[in-house]
C-alpha positions as a LaTeX table, in Angstrom:
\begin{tabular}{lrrr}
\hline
Residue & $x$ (\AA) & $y$ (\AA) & $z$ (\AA) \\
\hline
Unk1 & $-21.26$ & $-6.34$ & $-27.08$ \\
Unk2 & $-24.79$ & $-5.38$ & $-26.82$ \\
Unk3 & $-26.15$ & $-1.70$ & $-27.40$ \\
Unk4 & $-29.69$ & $-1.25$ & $-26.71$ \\
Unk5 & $-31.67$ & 2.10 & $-27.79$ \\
Unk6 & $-34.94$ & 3.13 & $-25.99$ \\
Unk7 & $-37.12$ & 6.44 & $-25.98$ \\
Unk8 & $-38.40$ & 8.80 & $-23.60$ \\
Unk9 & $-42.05$ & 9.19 & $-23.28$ \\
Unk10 & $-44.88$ & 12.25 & $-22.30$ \\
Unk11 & $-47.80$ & 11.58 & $-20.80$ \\
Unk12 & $-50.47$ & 13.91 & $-21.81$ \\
Unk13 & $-53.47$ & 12.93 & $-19.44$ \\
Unk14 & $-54.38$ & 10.62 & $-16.72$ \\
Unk15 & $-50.81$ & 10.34 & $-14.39$ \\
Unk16 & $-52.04$ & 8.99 & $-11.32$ \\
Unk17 & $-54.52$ & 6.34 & $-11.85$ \\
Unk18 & $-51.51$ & 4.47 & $-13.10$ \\
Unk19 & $-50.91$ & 3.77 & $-9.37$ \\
Unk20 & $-51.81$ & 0.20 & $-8.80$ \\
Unk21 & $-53.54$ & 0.62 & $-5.13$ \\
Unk22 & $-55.80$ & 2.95 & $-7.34$ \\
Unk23 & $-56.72$ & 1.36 & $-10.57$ \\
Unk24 & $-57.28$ & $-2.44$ & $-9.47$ \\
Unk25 & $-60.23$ & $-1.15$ & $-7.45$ \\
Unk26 & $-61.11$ & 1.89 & $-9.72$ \\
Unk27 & $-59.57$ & 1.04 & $-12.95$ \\
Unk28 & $-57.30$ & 4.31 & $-14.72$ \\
Unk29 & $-56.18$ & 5.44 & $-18.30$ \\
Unk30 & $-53.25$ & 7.32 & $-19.54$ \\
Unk31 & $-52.63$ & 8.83 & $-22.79$ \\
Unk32 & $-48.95$ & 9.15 & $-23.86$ \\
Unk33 & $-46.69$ & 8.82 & $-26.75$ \\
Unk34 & $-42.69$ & 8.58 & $-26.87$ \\
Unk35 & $-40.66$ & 10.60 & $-28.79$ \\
Unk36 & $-37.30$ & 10.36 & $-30.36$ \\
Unk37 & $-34.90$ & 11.23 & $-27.47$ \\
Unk38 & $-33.54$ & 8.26 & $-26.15$ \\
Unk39 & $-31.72$ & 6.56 & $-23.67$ \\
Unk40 & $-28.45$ & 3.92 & $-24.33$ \\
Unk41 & $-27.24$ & 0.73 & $-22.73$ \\
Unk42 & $-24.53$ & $-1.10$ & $-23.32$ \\
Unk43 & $-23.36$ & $-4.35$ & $-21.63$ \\
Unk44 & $-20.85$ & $-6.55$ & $-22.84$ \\
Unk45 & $-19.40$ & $-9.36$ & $-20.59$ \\
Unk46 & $-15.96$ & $-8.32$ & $-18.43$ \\
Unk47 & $-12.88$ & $-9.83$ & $-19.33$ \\
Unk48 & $-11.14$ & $-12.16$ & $-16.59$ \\
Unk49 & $-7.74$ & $-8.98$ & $-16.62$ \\
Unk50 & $-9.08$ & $-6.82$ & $-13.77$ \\
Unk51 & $-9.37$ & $-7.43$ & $-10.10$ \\
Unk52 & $-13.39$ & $-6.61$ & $-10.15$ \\
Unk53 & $-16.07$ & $-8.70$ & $-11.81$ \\
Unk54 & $-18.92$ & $-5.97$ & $-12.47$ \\
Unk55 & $-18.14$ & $-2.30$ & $-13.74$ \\
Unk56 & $-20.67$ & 0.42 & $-14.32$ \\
Unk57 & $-20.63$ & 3.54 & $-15.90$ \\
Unk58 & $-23.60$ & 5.88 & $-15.73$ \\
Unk59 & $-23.29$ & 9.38 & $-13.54$ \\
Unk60 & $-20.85$ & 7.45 & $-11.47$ \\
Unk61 & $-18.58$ & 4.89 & $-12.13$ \\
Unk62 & $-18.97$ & 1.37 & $-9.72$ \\
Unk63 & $-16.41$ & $-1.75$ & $-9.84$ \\
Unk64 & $-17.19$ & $-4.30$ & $-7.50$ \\
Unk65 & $-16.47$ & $-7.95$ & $-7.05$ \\
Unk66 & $-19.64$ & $-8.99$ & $-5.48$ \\
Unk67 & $-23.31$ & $-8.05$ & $-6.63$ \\
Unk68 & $-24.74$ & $-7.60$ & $-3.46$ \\
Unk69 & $-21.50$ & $-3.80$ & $-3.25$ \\
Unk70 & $-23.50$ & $-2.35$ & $-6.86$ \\
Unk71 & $-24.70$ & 1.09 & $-5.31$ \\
Unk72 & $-27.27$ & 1.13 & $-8.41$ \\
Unk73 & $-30.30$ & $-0.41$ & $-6.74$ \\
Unk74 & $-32.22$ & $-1.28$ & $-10.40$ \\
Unk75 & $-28.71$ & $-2.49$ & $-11.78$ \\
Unk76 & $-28.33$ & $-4.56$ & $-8.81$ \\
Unk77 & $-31.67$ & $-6.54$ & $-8.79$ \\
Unk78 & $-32.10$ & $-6.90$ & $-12.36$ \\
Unk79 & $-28.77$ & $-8.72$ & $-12.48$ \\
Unk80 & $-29.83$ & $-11.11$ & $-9.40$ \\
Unk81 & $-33.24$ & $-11.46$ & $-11.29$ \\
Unk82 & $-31.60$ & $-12.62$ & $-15.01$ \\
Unk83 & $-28.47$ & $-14.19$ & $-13.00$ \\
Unk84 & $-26.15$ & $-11.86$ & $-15.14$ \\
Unk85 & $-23.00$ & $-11.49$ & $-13.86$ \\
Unk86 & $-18.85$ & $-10.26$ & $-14.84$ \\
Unk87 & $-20.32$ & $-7.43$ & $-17.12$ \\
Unk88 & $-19.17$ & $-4.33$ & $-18.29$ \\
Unk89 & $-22.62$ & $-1.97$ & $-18.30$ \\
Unk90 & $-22.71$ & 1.76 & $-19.46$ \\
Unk91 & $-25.89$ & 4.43 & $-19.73$ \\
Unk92 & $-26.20$ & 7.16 & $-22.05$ \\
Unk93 & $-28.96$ & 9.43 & $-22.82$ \\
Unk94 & $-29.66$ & 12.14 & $-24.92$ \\
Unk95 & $-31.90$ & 13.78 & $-21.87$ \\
Unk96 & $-31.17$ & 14.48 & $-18.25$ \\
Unk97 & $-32.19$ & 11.68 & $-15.19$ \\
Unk98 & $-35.13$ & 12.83 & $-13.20$ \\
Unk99 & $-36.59$ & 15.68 & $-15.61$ \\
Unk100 & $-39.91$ & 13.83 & $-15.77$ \\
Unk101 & $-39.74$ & 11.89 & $-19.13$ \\
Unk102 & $-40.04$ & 8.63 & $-17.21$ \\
Unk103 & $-35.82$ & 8.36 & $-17.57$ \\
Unk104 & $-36.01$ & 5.56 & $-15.17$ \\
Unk105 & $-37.90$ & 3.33 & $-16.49$ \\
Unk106 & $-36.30$ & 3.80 & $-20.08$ \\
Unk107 & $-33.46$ & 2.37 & $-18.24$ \\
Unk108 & $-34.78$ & 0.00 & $-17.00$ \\
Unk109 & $-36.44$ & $-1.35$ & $-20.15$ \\
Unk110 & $-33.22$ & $-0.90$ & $-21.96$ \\
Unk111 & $-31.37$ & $-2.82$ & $-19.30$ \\
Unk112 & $-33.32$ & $-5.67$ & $-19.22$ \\
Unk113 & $-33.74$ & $-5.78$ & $-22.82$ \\
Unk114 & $-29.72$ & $-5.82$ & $-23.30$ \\
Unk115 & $-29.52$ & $-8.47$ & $-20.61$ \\
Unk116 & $-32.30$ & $-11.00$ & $-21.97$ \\
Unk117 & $-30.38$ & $-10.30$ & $-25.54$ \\
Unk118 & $-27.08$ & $-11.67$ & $-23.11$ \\
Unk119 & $-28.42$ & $-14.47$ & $-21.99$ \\
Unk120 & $-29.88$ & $-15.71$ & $-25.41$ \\
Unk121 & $-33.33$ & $-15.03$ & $-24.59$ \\
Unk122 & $-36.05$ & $-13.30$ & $-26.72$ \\
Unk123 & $-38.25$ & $-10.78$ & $-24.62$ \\
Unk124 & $-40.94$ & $-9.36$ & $-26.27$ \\
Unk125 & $-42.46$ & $-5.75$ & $-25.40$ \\
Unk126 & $-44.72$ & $-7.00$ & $-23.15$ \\
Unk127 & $-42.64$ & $-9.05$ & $-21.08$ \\
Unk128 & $-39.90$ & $-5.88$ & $-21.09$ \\
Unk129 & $-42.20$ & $-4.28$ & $-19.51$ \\
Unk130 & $-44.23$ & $-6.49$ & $-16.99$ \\
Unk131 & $-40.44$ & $-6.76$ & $-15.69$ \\
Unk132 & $-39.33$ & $-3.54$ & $-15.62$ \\
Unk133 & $-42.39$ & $-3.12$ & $-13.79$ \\
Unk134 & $-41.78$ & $-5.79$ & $-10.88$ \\
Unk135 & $-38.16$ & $-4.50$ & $-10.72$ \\
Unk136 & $-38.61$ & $-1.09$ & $-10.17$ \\
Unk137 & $-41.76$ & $-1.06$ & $-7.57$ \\
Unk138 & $-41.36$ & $-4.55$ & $-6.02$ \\
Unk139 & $-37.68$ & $-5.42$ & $-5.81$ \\
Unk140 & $-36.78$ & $-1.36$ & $-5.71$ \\
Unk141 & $-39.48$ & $-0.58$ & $-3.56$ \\
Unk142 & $-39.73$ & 3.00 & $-5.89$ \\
Unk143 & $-42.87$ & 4.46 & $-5.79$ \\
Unk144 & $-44.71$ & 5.16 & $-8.61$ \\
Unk145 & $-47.60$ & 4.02 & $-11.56$ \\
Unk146 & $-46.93$ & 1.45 & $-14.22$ \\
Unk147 & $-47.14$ & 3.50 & $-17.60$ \\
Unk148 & $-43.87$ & 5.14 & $-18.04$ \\
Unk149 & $-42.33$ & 1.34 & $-18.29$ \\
Unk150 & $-45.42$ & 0.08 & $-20.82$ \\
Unk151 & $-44.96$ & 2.99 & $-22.73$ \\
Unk152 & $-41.23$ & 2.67 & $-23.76$ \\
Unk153 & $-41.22$ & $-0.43$ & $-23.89$ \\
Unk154 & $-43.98$ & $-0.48$ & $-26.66$ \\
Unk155 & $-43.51$ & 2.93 & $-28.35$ \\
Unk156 & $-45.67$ & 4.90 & $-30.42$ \\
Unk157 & $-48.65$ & 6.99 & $-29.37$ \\
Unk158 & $-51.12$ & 5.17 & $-27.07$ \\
Unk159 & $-53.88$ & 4.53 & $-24.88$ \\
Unk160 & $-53.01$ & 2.65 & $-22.30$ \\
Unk161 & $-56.38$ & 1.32 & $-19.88$ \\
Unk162 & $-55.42$ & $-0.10$ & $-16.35$ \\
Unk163 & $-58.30$ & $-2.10$ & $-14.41$ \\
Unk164 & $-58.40$ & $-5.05$ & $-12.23$ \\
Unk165 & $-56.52$ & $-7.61$ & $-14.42$ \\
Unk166 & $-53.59$ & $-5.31$ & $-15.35$ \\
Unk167 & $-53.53$ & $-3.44$ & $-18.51$ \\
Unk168 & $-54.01$ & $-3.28$ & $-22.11$ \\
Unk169 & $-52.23$ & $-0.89$ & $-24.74$ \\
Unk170 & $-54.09$ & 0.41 & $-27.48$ \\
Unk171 & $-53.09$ & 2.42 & $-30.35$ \\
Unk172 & $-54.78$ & 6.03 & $-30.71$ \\
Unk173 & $-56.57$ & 5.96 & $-34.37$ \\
Unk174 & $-55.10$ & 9.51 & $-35.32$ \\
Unk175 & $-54.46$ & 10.15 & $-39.00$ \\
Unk176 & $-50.78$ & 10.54 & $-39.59$ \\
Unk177 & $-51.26$ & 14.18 & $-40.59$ \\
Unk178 & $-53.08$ & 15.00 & $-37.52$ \\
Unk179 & $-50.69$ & 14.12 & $-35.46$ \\
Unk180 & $-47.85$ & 16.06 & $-37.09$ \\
Unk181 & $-50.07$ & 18.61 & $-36.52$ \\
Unk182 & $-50.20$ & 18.40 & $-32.88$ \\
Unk183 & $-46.53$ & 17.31 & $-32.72$ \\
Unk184 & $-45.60$ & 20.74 & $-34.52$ \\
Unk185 & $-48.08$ & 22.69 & $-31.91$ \\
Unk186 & $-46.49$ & 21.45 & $-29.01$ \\
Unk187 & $-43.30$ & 22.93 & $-27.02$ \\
Unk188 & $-40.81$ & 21.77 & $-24.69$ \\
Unk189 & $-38.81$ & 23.56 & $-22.65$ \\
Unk190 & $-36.56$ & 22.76 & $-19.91$ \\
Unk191 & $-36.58$ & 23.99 & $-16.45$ \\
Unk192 & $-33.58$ & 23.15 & $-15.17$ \\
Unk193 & $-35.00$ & 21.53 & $-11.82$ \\
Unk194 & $-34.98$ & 18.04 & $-11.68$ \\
Unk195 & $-36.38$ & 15.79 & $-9.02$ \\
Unk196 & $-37.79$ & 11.64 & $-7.83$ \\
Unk197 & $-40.65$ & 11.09 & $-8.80$ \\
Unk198 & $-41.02$ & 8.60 & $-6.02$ \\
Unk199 & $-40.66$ & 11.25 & $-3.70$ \\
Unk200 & $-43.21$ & 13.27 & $-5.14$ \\
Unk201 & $-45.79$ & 9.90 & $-5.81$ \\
Unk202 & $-44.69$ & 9.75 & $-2.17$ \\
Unk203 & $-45.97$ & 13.23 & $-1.35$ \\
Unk204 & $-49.72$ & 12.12 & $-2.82$ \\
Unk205 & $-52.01$ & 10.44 & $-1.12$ \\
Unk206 & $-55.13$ & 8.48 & $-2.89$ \\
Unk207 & $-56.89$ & 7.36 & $-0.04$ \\
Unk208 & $-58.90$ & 10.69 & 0.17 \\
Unk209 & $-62.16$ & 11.04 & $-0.95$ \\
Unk210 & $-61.15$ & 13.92 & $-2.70$ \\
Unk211 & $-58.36$ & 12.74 & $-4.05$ \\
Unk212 & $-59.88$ & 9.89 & $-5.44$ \\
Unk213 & $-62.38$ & 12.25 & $-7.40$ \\
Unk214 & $-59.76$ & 14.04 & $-8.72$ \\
Unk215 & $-58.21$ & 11.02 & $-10.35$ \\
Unk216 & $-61.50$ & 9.91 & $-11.56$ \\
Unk217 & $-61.79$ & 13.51 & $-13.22$ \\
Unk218 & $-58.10$ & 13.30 & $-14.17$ \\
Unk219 & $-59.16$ & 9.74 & $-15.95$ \\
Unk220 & $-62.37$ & 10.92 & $-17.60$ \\
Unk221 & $-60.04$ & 13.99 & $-19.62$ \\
Unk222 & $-58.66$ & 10.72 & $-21.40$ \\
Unk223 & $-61.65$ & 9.80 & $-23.11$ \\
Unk224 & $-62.36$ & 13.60 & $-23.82$ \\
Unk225 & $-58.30$ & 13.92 & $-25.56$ \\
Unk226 & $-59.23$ & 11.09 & $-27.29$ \\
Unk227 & $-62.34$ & 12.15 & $-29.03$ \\
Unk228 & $-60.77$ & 15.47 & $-30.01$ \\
Unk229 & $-57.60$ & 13.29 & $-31.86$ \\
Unk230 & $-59.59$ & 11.24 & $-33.91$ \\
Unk231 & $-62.61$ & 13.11 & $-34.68$ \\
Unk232 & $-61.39$ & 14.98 & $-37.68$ \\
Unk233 & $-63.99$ & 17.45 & $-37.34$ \\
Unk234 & $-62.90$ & 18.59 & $-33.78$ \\
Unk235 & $-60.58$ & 21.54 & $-33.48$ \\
Unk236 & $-57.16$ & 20.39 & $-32.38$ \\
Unk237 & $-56.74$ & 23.35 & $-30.13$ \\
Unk238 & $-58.89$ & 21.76 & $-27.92$ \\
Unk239 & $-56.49$ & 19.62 & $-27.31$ \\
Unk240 & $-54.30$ & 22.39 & $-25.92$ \\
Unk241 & $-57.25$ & 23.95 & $-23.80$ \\
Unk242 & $-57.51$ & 20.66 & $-22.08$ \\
Unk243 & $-53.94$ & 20.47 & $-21.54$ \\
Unk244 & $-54.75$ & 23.39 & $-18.86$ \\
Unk245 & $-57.34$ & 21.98 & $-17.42$ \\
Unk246 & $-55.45$ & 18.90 & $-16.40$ \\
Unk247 & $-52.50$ & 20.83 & $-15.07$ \\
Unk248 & $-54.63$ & 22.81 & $-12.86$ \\
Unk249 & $-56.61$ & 19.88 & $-12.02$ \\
Unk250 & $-53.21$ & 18.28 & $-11.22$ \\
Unk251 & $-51.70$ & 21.17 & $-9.17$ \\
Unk252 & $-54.44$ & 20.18 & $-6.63$ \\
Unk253 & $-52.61$ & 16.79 & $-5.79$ \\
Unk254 & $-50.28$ & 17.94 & $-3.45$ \\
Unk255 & $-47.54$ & 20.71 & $-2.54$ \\
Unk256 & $-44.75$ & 18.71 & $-4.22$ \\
Unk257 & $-46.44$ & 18.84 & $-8.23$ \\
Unk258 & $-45.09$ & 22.88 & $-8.77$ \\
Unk259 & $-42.99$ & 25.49 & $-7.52$ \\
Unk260 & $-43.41$ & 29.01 & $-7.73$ \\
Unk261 & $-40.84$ & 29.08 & $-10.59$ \\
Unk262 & $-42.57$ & 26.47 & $-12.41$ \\
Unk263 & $-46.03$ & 28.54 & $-11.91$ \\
Unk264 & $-44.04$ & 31.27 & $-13.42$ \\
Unk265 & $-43.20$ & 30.31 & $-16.38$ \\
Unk266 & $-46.45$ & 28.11 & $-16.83$ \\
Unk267 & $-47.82$ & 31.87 & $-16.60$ \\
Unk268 & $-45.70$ & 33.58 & $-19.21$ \\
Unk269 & $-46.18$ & 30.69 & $-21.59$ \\
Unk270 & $-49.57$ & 31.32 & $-21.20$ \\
Unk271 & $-49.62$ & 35.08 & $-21.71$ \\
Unk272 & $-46.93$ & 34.42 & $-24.92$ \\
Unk273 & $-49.99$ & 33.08 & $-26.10$ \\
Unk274 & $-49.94$ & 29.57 & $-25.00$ \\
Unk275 & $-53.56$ & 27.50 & $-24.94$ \\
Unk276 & $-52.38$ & 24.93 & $-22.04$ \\
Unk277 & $-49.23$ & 22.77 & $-21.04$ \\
Unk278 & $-48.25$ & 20.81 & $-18.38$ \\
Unk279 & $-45.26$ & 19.84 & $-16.71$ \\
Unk280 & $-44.25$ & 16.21 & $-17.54$ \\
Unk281 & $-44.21$ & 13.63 & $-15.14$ \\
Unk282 & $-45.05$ & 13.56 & $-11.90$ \\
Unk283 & $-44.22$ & 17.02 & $-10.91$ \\
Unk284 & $-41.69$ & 19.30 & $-9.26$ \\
Unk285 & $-39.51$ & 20.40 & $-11.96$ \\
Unk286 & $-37.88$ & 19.13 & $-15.20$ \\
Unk287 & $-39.85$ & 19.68 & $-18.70$ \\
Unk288 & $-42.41$ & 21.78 & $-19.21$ \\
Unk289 & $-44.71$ & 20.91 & $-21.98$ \\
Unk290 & $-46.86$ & 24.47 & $-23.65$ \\
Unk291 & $-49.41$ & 23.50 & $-26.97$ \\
Unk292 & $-48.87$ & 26.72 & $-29.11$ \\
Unk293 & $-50.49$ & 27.61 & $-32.02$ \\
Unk294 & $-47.82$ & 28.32 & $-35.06$ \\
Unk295 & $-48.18$ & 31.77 & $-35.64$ \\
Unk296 & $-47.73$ & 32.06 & $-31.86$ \\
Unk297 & $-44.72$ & 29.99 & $-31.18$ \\
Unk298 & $-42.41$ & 33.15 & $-32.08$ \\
Unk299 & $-44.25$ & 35.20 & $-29.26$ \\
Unk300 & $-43.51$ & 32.63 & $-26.91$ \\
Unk301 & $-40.15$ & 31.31 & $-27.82$ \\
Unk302 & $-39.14$ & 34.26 & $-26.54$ \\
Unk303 & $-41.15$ & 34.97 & $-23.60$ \\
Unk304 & $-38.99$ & 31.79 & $-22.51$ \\
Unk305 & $-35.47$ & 32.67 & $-23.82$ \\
Unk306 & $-34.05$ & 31.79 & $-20.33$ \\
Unk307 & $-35.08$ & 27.87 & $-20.69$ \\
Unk308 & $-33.64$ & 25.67 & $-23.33$ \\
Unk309 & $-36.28$ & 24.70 & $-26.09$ \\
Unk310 & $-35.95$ & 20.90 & $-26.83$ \\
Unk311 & $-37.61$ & 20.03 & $-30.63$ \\
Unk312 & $-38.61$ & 16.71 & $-30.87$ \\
Unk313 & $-40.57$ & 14.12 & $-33.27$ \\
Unk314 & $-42.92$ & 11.31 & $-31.82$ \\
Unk315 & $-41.71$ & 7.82 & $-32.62$ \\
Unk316 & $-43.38$ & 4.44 & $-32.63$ \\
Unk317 & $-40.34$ & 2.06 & $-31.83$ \\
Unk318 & $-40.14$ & 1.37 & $-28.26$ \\
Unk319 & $-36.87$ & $-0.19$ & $-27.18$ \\
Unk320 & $-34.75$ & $-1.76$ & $-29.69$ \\
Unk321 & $-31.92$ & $-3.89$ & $-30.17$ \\
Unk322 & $-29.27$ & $-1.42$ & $-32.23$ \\
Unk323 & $-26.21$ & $-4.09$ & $-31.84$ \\
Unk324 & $-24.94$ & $-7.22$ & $-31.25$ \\
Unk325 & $-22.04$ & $-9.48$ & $-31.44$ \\
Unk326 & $-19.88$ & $-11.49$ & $-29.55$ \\
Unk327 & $-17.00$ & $-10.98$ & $-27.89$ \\
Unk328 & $-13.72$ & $-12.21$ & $-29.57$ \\
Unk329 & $-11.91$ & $-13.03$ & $-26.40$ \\
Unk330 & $-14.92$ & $-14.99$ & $-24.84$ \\
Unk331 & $-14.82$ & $-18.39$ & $-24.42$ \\
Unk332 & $-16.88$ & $-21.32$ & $-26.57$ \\
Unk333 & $-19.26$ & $-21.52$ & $-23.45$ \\
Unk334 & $-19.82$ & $-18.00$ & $-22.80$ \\
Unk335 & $-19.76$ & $-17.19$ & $-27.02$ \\
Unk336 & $-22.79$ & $-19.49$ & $-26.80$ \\
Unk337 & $-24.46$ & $-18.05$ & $-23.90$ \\
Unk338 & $-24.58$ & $-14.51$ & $-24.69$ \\
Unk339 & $-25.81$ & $-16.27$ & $-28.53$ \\
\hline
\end{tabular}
C-alpha cells in the first residue's frame, strides 16, 4: 500500500501568464504558496479475488476490467503513461474539487507520485510536475496554465518565472516572521460555488491586444508583491491593497471570472474593513481570499457569517510520500516491482 499526501496551493498574483501560448512568446510570473490542506491518494495493487482488474474510489466509485472503460480521464492516462495496471486507487481531500485551490492538479501530482513509488521509481519534484503537466493539458486536453502543478509539487512559498525555455521556481526571501504575519492577515472563506477551471481558461481569450496588456500588467504586480515581502521596511498592508488591484484588474478577463454573488461579498468584505482579496483560481466561484488587518478581522468575520471561514497555515512540503509497504498477499515478482 502506498498513501501519498499533497497540498493545496493560492496564487496571489500573476494567473494567466501561466498559459503556455502566452508566456513562451511573452514570458509570465506567478506568486503562490501552498498551505496545509491537502489532498490523499492511495493505490495499492488489486488482488486476483474479484471479477474487475482496476477499482477507483473518489466522488464515484469505477471497477473495470479494461483501462481504456476508467471514466476518470487523468486516472486513465496516467496509468497508460506509467503502464500501471490491477490497482486499487482512492482520493481524499480535506477541501472540495473545483473550489479554485488548483484540486486537480494536487491530484494529479499525488497520483503520479504514488504510482512512480509502485513501480520502484524515484521521481523527484521536478519531474512530478513536468508530468503532471503533460498529463493534464496534453493527454487530457484540460485547459489551463502550468503553476498550480509546479507549485504542489514543490511546496513552500514561491516565485515561479515562465519564459521561452519553461520555468524556474524560486524561493521568496521573506523572513519567517513576516510571513506569519501575512499568513495571520489573510482570510478564507468559502463560497459555496464551485466550477472548471478549464471552462473558465476556456472563456479567456489572450490573443487580444488588450488582453495581452492586461496580463503584462497582471505580471508586472509580481515584481511589485515581491518587493513589498522582502523589503522589511515596506508596510505589509500593501500587500493587501494590491491584492485589489489585481482582482479588479482580473475581473476584466472575461464574464466567467465573478458572479454577482461573488461581487457581493467581495463588497462586504471590503466594507468589514477588508484592504483587498481575490477569489482563488481561475474564477467563478469557490474560495474567496480577503487580507484583513487583526483588529479588523472581528468586523468582518461577521459581515461574512453566511460563508464558512477556513484557517489555514502555509507549508513548504509539496507532495510527500506518508506510507509504504508491500502487500502480504503479492507475489515475489510483483513484491519486487512495487519495491
Amino acid at each position: 500500500m502506498i498513501i501519498t499526501k499533497t497540498p493545496f496551493r493560492m496564487s496571489f498574483f500573476g494567473g494567466g501568464t501561466d498559459i503556455e501560448s502566452y508566456f513562451r512568446e511573452y514570458g509570465g510570473a506567478v506568486l503562490s504558496t501552498t498551505f496545509n490542506k491537502y489532498c490523499y491518494v492511495t493505490v495499492r495493487r488489486l488482488p486476483g479475488f474479484f471479477d474487475y482488474s482496476t477499482e477507483l474510489a473518489y466522488s464515484k466509485i469505477e471497477r473495470v476490467t479494461s483501462i481504456d472503460d476508467i471514466e476518470h480521464p487523468a486516472v486513465r492516462n496516467a496509468m497508460k503513461l506509467l503502464n500501471v495496471r490491477d490497482i486499487r486507487l482512492t482520493y481524499e481531500a480535506d477541501l472540495p474539487a473545483r473550489s479554485g485551490l488548483g484540486t486537480s492538479s494536487s491530484f494529479a501530482v499525488g497520483m503520479l507520485n504514488a504510482f512512480y513509488v509502485l513501480k520502484g521509481i524515484k521521481a523527484d519534484k521536478k519531474k512530478l510536475a513536468d508530468d503532471a503537466i503533460y498529463l493534464e493539458r496534453v493527454l487530457c486536453n484540460e485547459a489551463g496554465g502550468w503553476q498550480d502543478q509546479i507549485a504542489v509539487s514543490y511546496g513552500g512559498f514561491n516565485r515561479i518565472n515562465f519564459g521561452p525555455e519553461g520555468y524556474q521556481v524560486l524561493p521568496v526571501a521573506v523572513s519567517p516572521e513576516r510571513k506569519e504575519k501575512l499568513n495571520r492577515n489573510l482570510m478564507m472563506f468559502f463560497t459555496g460555488f464551485t466550477r472548471s477551471s478549464s471552462d473558465i481558461h476556456k472563456s479567456i481569450r489572450l490573443s487580444t491586444p488588450d488582453k495581452r496588456a492586461q496580463l503584462r500588467e497582471m505580471g508586472l504586480l509580481v515584481d511589485e508583491a515581491e518587493r513589498i515581502l522582502v523589503d522589511e521596511s515596506r508596510d505589509l498592508d500593501d500587500f493587501g491593497r494590491l491584492l485589489d488591484n489585481a482582482w479588479r484588474l482580473k475581473k476584466l478577463a472575461g464574464g466567467k471570472v465573478s458572479t454577482d454573488n461573488i461581487d457581493a461579498y467581495y463588497d462586504r468584505g471590503m466594507k468589514a474593513g477588508a484592504l483587498g482579496g481575490k477569489l482563488l483560481g481561475a474564477g467563478g466561484g469557490g474560495f474567496l481570499l480577503l487580507y484583513v488587518q487583526p483588529e479588523r478581522q472581528d468586523k468582518v468575520r461577521n459581515a461574512m457569517k453566511d460563508l464558512m471561514r477556513v484557517p489555514f497555515s502555509f507549508e513548504n512540503c509539496g507532495t510527500q510520500l506518508l506510507y509504504c509497504a508491500p502487500e502480504a498477499y503479492m507475489s515475489d515478482d510483483v513484491k519486487n516491482e512495487a519495491l
